[in-house]
C-alpha positions in Angstrom: 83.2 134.9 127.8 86.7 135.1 128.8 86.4 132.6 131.8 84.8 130.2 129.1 87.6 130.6 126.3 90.0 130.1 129.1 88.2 126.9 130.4 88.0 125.3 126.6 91.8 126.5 126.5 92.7 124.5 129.9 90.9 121.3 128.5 92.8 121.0 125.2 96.0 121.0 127.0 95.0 118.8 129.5 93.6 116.5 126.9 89.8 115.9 127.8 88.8 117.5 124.3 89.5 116.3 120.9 92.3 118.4 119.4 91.3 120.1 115.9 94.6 118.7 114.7 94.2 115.2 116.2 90.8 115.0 114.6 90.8 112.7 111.3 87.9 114.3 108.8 87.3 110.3 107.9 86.0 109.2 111.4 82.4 108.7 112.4 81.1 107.8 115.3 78.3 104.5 115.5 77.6 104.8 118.8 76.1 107.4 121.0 79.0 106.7 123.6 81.0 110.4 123.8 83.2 109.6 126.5 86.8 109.5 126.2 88.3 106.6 127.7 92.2 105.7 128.6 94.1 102.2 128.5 96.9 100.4 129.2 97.0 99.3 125.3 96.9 102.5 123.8 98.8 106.8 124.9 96.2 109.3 125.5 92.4 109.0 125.3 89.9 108.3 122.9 86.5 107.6 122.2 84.9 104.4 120.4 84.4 104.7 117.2 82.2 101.0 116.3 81.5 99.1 119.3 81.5 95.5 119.0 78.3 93.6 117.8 75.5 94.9 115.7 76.6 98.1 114.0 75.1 100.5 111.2 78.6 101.0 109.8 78.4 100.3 106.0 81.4 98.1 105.8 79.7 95.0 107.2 77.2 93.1 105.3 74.0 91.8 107.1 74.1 89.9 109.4 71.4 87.2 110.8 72.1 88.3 113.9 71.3 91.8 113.7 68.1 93.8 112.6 67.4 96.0 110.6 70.1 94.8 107.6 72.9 96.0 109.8 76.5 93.9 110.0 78.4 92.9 112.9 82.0 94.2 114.0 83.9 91.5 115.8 85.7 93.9 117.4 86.1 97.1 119.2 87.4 100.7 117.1 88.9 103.3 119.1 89.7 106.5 116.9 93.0 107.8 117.7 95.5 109.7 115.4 97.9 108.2 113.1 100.9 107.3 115.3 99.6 107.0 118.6 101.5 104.3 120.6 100.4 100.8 121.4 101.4 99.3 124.4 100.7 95.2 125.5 98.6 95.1 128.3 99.9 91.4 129.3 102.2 89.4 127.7 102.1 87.2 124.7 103.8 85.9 121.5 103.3 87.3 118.3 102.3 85.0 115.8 101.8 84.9 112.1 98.9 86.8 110.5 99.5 85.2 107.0 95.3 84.2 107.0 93.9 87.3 108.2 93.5 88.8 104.7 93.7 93.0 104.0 90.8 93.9 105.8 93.2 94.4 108.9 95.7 96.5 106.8 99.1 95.2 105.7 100.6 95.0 109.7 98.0 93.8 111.6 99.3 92.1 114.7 98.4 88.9 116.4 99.3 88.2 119.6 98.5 84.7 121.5 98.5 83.8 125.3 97.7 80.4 125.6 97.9 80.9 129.6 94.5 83.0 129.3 92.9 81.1 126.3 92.5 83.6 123.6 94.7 85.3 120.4 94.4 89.0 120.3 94.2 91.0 116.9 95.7 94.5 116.7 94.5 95.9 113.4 95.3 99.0 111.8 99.0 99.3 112.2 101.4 101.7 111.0 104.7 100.2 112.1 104.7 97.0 114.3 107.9 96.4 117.2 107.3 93.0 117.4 107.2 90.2 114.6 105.7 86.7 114.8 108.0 84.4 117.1 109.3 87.6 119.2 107.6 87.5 123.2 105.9 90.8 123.9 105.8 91.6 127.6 103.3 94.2 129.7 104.2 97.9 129.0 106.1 97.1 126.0 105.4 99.4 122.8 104.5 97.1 120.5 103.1 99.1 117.7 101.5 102.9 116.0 98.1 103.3 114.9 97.1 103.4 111.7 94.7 104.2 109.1 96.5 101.4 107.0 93.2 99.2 105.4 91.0 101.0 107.1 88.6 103.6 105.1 87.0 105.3 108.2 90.5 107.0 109.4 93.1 106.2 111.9 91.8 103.3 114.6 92.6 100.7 116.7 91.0 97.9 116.1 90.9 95.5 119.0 89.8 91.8 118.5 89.5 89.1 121.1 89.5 85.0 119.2 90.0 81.6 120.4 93.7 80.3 119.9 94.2 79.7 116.4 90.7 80.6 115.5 88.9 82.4 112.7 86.4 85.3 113.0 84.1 82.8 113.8 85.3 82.5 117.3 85.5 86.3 118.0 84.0 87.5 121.5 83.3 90.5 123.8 86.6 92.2 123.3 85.5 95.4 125.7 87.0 94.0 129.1 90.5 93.3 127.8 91.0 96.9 126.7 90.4 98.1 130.7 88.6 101.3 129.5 88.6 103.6 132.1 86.7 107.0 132.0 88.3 110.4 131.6 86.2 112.4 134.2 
């Protein structure tokens, strides 16, 4: 019993299991994925919280594409605790995210690189370190999560568009994270 209370004790420190502290009440999970995954966008590790596509999460409405009346997330949530630093991956500039609308909360960033084709969205922001026109580069902090629009708790939500385009044109954000495992 001891040996076990020790173990659990070793892994909270070392961060492979959730902290009771770190865990917001609000989050649940719609995917059967439990793993904890690290990434150069984001401190620590985390697990998914809505994969992107098909989802049973109640804040989408149906969607043709799905069955069973369930909505589709064009984008990836990772649960994470209010304030947990965002890092760019690759670099970018931030522009304007006037036409997003509130479902992104109030700082959403958007971040285009015309060089690999796509706009990224950062959604869920507490404070943001870069504003449209500034030139984000790779390790730079760019912003905290958030729980800022968002009903379901404090998230990052990751979305991958064309340049310039609308939801429409979201893909497959999954790659450009670089998930990697905790083992």
């Amino acid at each position: 019993m001891l040996r076990a209370a020790v173990l659990v004790l070793a892994l909270l420190l070392v961060g492979l299991l959730p902290n009771a502290a770190e865990a917001d009440p609000r989050w649940h999970f719609y995917t059967s994925d439990k793993t904890r995954y690290t990434s150069p966008w984001f401190s620590g590790n985390h697990r998914i919280m809505v994969p992107y596509g098909c989802t049973s999460a109640p804040y989408y409405d149906p969607d043709p594409r799905c069955s069973d009346d369930h909505g589709y997330h064009h984008g990836i949530d990772v649960a994470m605790k209010c304030g947990t630093k965002l890092y760019a991956r690759f670099g970018g500039v931030v522009v304007s995210h006037a036409s997003l609308g509130p479902a992104y909360g109030d700082n959403p960033m958007l971040i285009r690189n015309r060089h690999r084709g796509y706009d990224l969205l950062i959604g869920h922001t507490r404070r943001v370190f870069a504003h449209p026109g500034d030139r984000i580069h790779r390790g730079e902090k760019i912003a905290l999560a958030s729980d800022n629009g968002a009903p379901d708790g404090c998230h990052l939500h990751f979305e991958k568009r064309a340049v310039k385009g609308d939801l429409d044109t979201a893909t497959w954000p999954r790659k450009l994270l670089h998930l990697t495992p905790v083992d």
